[in-house]
C-alpha positions in Angstrom: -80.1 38.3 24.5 -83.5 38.3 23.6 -85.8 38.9 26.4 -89.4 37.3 26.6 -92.6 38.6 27.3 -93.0 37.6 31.2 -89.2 39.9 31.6 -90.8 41.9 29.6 -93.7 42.4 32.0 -91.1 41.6 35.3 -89.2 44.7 34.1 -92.3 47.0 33.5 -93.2 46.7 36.8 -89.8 47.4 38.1 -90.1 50.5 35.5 -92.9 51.9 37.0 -91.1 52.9 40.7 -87.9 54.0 39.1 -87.7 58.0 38.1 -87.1 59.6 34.8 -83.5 59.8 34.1 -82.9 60.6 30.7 -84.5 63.5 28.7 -84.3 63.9 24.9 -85.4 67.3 23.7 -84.5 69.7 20.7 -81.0 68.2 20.9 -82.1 65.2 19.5 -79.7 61.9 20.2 -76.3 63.1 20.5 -73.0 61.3 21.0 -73.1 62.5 24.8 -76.7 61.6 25.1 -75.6 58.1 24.1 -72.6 58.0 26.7 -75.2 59.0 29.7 -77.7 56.6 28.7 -74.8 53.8 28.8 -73.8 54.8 32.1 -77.3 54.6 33.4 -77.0 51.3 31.9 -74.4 49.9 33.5 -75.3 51.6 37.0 -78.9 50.6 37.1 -79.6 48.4 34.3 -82.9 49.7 33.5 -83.4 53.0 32.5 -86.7 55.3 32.2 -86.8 58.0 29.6 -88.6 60.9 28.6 -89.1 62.4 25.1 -89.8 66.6 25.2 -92.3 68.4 22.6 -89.2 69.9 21.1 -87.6 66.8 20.2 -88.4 66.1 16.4 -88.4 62.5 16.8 -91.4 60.5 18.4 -90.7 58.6 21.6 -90.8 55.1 19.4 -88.2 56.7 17.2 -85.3 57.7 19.4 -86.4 54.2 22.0 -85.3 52.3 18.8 -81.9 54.7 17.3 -80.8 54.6 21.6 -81.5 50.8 22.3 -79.3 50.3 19.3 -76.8 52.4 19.8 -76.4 50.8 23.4 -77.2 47.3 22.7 -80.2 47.7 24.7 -83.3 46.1 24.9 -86.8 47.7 24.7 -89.1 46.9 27.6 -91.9 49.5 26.4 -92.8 52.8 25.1 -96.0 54.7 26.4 -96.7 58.4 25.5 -93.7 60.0 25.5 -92.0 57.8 28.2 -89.4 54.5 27.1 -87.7 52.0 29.1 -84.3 50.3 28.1 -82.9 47.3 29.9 -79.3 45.9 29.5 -77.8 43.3 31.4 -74.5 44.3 33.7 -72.5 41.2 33.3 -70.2 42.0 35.6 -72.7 42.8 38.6 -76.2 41.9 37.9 -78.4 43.9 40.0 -81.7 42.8 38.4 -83.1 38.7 38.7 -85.1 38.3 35.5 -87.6 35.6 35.9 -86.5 32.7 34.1 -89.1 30.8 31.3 -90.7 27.8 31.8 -90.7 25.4 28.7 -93.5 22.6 28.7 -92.6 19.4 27.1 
């Protein structure tokens, strides 16, 4: 599921109040990096991330490797912050604004 650009924007704002939960630093992405950003995932649905000066990948680099190792989609990558959304589909916590399609 492709989201558009007013989500896109919905779920930046939403981004902006929530805290850092994930760090990626010398470690790189590793199979139990994966596993907690899926958790986050499926607790929150949107997750904010931060990439440390020891990691050897840039911030747009390990956004892209851990939204597809999750099946996530990228709301946005500033500095050395990203933001992943996913859709619960069990238990939806988060109302995305739906598109309106002129005629």
């Amino acid at each position: 599921m492709a989201i558009t650009s007013k989500q896109r924007s919905q779920l930046r704002g939403l981004a902006a109040a929530e805290d850092t939960i994930i760090q990626v630093g010398k470690g790189g992405i590793t199979d139990n990096l994966i596993a907690s950003v899926n958790a986050a995932l499926k607790a929150r649905e949107l997750v904010k991330g931060k990439v440390l000066e020891s990691c050897e990948l840039s911030p747009r680099e390990v956004c892209d490797a851990l939204s597809e190792a999750c099946g996530a989609e990228q709301v946005q990558v500033i500095g050395t912050k990203f933001v992943l959304f996913k859709r619960n589909a069990r238990e939806p916590k988060i109302a995305l604004v739906k598109d309106k399609k002129k005629a």
